[in-house]
N, CA, C and O of each residue as an XYZ file, in Angstrom:
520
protein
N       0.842     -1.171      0.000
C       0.000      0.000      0.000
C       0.893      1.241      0.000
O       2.046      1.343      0.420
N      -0.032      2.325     -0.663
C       1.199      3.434     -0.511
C       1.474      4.541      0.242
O       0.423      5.181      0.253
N       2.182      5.039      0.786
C       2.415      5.689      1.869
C       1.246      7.209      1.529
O       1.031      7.921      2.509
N       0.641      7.569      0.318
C      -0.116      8.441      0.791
C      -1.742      7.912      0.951
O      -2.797      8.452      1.283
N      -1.401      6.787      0.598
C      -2.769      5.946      0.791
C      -3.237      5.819      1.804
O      -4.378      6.101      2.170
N      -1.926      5.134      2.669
C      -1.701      5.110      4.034
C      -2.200      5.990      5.079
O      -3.085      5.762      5.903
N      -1.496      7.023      4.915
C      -2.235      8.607      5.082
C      -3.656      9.013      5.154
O      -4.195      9.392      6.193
N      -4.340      8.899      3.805
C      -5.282      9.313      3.648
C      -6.171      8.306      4.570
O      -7.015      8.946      5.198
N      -6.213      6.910      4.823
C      -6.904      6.085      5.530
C      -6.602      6.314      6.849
O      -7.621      6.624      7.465
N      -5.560      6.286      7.571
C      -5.223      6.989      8.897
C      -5.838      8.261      9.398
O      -5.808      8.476     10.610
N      -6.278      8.950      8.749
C      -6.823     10.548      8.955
C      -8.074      9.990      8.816
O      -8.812      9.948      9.800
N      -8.429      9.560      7.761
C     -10.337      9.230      7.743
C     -10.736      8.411      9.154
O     -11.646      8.744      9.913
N     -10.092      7.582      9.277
C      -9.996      6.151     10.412
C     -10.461      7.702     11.996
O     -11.445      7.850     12.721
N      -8.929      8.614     11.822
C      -9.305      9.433     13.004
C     -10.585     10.135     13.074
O     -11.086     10.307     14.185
N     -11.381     10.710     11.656
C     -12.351     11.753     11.552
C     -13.245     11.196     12.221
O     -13.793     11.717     13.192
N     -13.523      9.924     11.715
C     -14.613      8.833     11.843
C     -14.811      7.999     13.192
O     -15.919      7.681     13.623
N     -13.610      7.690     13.793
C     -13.437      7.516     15.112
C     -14.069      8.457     16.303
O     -15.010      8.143     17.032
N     -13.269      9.783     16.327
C     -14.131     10.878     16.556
C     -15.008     11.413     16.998
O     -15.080     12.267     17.883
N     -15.931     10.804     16.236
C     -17.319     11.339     15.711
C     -18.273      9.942     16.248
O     -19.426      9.962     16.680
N     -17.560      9.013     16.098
C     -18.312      7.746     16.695
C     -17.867      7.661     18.241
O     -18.904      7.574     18.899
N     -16.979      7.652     18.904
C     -16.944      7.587     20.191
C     -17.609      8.942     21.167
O     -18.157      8.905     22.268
N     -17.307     10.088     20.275
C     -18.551     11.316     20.896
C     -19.517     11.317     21.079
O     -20.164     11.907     21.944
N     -20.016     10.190     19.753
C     -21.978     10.106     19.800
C     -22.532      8.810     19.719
O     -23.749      8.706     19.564
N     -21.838      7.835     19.798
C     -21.948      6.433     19.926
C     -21.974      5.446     21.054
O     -22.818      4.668     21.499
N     -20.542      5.816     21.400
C     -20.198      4.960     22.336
C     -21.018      5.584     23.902
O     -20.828      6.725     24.324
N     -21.652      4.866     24.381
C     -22.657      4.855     25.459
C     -21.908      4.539     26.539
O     -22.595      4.587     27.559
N     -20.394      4.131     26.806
C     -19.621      3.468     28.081
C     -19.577      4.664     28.956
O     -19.136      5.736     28.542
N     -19.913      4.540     29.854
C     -19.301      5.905     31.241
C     -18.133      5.950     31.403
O     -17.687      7.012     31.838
N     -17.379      5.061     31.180
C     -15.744      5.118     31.486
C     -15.109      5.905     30.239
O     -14.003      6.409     30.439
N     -15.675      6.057     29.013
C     -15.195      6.609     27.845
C     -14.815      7.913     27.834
O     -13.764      8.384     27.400
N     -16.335      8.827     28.667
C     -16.533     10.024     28.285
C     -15.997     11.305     27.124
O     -16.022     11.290     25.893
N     -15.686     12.000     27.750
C     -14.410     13.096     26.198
C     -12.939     12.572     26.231
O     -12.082     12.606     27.114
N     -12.946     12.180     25.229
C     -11.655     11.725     24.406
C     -11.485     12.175     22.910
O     -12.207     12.042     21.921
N      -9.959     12.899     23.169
C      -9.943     13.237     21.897
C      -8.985     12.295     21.410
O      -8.227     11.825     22.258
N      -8.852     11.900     20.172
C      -8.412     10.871     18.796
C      -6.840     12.049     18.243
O      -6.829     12.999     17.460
N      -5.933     11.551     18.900
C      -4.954     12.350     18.687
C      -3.774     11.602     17.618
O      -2.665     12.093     17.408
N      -4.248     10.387     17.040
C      -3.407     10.223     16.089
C      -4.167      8.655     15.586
O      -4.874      7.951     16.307
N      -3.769      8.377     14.118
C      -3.862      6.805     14.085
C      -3.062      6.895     13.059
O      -2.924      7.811     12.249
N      -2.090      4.991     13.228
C      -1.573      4.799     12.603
C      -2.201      3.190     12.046
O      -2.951      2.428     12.656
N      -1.724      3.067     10.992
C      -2.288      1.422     10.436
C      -1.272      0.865     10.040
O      -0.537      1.600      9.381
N      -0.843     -0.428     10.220
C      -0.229     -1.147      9.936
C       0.507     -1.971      8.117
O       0.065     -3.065      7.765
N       1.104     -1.557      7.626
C       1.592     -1.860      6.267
C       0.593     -3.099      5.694
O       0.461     -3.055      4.471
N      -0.126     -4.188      6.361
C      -1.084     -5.004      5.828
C      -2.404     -4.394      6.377
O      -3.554     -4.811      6.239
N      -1.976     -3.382      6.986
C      -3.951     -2.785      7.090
C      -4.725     -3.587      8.390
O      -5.735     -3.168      8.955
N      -3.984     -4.858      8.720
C      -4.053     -5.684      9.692
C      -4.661     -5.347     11.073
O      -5.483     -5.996     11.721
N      -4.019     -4.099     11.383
C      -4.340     -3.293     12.800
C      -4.248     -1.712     12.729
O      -3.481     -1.086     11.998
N      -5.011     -1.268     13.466
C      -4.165      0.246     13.749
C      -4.189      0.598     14.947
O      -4.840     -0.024     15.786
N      -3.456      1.688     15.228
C      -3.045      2.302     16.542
C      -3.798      3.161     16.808
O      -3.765      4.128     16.047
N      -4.664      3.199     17.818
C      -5.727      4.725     18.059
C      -4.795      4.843     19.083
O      -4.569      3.943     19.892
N      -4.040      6.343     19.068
C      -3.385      7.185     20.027
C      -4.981      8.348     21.001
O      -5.647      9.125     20.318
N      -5.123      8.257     21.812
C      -6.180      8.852     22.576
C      -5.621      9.903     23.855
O      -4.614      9.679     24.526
N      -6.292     10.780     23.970
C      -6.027     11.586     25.212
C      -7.286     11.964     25.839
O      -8.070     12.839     25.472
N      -7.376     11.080     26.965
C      -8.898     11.824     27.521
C      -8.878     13.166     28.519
O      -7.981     13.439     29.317
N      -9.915     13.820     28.308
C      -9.712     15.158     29.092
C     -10.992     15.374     29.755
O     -12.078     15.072     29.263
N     -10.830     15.858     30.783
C     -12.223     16.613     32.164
C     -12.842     14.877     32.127
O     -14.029     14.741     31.831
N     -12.146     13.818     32.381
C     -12.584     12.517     32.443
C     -12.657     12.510     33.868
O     -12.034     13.306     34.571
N     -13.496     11.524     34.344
C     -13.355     11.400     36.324
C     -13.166      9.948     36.080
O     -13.412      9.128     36.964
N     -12.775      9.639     35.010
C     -11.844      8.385     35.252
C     -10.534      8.117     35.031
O     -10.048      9.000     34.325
N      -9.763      7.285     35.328
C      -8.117      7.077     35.334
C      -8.028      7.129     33.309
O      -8.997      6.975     32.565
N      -7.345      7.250     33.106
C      -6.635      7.160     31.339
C      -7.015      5.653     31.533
O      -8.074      5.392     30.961
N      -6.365      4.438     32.273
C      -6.315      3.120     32.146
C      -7.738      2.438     32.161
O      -7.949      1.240     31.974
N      -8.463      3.196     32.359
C      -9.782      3.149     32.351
C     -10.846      3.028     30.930
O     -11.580      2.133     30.510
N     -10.481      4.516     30.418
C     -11.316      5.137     29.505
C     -10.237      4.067     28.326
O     -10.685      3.839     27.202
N      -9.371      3.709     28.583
C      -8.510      2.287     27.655
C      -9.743      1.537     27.527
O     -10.543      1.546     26.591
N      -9.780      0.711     28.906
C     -11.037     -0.343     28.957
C     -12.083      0.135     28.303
O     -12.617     -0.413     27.339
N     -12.344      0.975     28.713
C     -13.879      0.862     28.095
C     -13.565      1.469     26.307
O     -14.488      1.655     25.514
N     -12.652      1.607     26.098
C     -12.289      2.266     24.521
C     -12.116      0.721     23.174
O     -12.294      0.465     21.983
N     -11.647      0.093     24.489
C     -11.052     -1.800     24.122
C     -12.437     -2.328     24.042
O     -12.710     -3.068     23.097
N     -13.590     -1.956     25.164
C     -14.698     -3.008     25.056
C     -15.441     -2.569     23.916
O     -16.151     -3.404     23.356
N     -15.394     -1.310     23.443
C     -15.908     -1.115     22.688
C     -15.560     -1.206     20.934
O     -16.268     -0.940     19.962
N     -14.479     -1.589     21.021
C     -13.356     -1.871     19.611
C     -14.013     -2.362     18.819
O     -13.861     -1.866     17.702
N     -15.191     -3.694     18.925
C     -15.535     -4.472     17.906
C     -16.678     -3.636     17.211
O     -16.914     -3.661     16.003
N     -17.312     -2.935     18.102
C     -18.283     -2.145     17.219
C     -18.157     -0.918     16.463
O     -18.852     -0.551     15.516
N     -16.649     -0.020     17.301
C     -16.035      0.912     16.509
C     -15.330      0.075     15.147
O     -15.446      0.783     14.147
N     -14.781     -0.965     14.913
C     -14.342     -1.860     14.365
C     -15.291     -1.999     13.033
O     -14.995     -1.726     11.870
N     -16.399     -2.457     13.510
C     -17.685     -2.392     12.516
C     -17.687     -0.967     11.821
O     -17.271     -0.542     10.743
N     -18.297     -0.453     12.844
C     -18.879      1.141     11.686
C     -17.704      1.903     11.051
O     -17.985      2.709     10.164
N     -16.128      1.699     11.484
C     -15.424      2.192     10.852
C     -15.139      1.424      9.346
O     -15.030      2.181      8.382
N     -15.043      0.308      9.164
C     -15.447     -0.260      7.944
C     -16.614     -0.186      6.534
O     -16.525     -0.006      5.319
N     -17.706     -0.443      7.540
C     -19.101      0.451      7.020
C     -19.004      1.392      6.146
O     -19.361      1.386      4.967
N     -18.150      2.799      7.202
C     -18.276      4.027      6.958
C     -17.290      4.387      5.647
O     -17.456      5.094      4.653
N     -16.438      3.748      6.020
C     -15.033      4.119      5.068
C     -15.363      2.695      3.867
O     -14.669      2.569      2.858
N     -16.415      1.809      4.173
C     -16.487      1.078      2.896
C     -15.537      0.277      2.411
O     -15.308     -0.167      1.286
N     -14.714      0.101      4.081
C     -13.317     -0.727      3.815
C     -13.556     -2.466      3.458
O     -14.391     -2.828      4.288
N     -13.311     -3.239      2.894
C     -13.180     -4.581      2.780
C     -13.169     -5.154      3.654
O     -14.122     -5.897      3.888
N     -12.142     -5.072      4.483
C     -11.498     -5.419      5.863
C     -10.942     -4.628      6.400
O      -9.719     -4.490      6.353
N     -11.910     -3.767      7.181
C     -11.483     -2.767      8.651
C     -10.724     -3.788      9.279
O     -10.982     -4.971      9.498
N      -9.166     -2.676      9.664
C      -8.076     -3.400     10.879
C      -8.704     -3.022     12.352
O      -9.545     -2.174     12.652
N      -8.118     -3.790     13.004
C      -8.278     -4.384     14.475
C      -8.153     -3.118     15.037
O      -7.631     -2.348     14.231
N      -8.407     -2.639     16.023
C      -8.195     -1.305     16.600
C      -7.691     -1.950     18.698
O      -8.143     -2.631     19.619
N      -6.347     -0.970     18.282
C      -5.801     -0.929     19.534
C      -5.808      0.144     20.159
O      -4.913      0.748     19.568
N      -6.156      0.784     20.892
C      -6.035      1.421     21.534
C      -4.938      2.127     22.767
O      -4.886      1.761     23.941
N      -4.302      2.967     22.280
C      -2.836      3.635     23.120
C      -3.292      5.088     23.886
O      -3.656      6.100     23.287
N      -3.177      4.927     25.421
C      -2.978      6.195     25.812
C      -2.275      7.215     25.330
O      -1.179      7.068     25.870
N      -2.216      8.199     24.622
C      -1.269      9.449     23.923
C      -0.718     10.547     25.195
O      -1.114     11.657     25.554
N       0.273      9.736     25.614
C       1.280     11.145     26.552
C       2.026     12.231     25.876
O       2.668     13.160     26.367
N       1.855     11.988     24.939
C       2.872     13.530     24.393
C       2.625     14.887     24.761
O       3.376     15.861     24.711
N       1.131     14.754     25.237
C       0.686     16.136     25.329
C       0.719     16.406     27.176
O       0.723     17.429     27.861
N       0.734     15.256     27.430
C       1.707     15.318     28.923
C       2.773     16.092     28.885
O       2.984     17.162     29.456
N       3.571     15.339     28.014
C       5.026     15.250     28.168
C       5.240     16.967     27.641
O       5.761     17.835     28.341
N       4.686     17.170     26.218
C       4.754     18.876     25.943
C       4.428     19.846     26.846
O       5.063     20.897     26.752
N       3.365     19.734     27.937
C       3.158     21.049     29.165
C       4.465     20.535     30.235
O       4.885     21.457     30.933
N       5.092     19.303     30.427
C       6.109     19.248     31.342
C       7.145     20.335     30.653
O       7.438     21.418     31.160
N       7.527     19.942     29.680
C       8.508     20.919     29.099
C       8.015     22.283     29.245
O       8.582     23.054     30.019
N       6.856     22.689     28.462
C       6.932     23.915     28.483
C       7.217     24.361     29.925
O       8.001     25.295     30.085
N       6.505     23.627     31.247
C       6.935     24.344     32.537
C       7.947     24.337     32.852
O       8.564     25.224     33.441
N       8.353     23.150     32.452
C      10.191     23.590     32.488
C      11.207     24.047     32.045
O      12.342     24.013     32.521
N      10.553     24.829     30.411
C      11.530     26.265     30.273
C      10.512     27.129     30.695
O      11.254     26.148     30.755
N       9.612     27.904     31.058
C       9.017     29.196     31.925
C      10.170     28.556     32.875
O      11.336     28.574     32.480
N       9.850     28.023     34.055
C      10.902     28.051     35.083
C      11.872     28.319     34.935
O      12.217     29.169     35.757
N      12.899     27.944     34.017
C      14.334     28.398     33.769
C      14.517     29.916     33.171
O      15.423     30.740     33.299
N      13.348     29.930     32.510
C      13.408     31.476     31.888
C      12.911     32.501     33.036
O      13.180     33.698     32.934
N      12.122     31.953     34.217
C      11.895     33.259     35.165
C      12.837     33.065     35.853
O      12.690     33.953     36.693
N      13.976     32.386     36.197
C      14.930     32.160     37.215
C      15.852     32.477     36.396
O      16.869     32.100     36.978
N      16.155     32.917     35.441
C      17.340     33.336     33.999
C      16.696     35.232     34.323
O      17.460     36.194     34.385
N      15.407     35.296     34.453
C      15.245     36.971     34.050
C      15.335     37.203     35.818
O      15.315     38.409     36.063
N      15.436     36.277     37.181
C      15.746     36.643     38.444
C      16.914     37.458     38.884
O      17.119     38.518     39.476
N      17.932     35.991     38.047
C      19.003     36.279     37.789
C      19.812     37.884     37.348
O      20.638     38.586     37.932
N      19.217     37.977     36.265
C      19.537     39.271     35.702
C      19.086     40.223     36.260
O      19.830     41.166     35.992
N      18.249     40.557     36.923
C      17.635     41.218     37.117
C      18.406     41.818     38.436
O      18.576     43.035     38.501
N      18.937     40.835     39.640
C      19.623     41.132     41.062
C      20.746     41.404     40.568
O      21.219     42.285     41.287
N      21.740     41.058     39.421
C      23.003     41.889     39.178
C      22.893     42.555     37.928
O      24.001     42.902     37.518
N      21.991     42.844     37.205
C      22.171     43.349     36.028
C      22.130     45.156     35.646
O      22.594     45.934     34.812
N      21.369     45.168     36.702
C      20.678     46.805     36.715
C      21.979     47.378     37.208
O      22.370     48.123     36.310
N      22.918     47.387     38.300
C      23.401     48.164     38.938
C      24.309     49.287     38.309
O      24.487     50.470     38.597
N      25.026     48.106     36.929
C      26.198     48.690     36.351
C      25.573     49.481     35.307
O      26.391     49.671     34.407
N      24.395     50.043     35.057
C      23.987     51.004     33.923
C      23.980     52.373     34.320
O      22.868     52.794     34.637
N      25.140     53.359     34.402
C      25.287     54.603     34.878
C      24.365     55.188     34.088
O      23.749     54.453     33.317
N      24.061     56.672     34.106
C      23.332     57.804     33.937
C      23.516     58.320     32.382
O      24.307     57.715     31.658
N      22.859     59.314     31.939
C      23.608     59.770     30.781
C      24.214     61.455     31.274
O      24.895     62.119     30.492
């Protein structure tokens, strides 16, 4: 298959995902989850739903479960929808990146207000008058 093929089915797979776990999926453990990436496998075999749930009052390992119990029927209508032959298997991956991106960002603000502290207690003194 070809890599923009690839593409184009990975992005539909996410639109469609989406849109079915927002207004479909009935699990309480699911609630708002956003569809932050998919990838499919070179035989089409499986794909990767990358997920990030947000304002959830359940654990991430959770809204997994109930994302997993619900696979065979997202499984279904994503086939259906996209008119695929053989819809791949859907796995489901917690998506930390967007963890991992606000750790960083707080950890340059911190270095950058402790960089302008810095400057600030020896920097001023030596600027004489005109």
């Amino acid at each position: 298959m070809s890599e923009a093929r690839s593409r184009r089915i990975e992005s539909q797979i996410q639109r469609t995902l989406a849109a079915l776990i927002a207004r479909e999926v009935k699990d309480p453990r699911v609630g708002n989850v956003t569809i932050t990436g998919v990838k499919v496998a070179a035989d089409m075999g499986t794909a990767r739903v990358y997920f990030t749930p947000f304002a959830s009052r359940e654990s991430p390992q959770q809204v997994r479960a109930g994302l997993t119990h619900a696979a065979s029927f997202l499984r279904g209508e994503v086939g259906r929808r996209l008119s695929l032959r053989h819809a791949p298997r859907l796995e489901f991956v917690i998506d930390d990146s967007v963890e991992g991106a606000a750790r960083l960002t707080s950890l340059i603000d911190r270095a950058v207000a402790a960089d302008r502290a810095t400057h600030d207690e020896g920097g001023d003194g030596g600027s004489g008058g005109a």
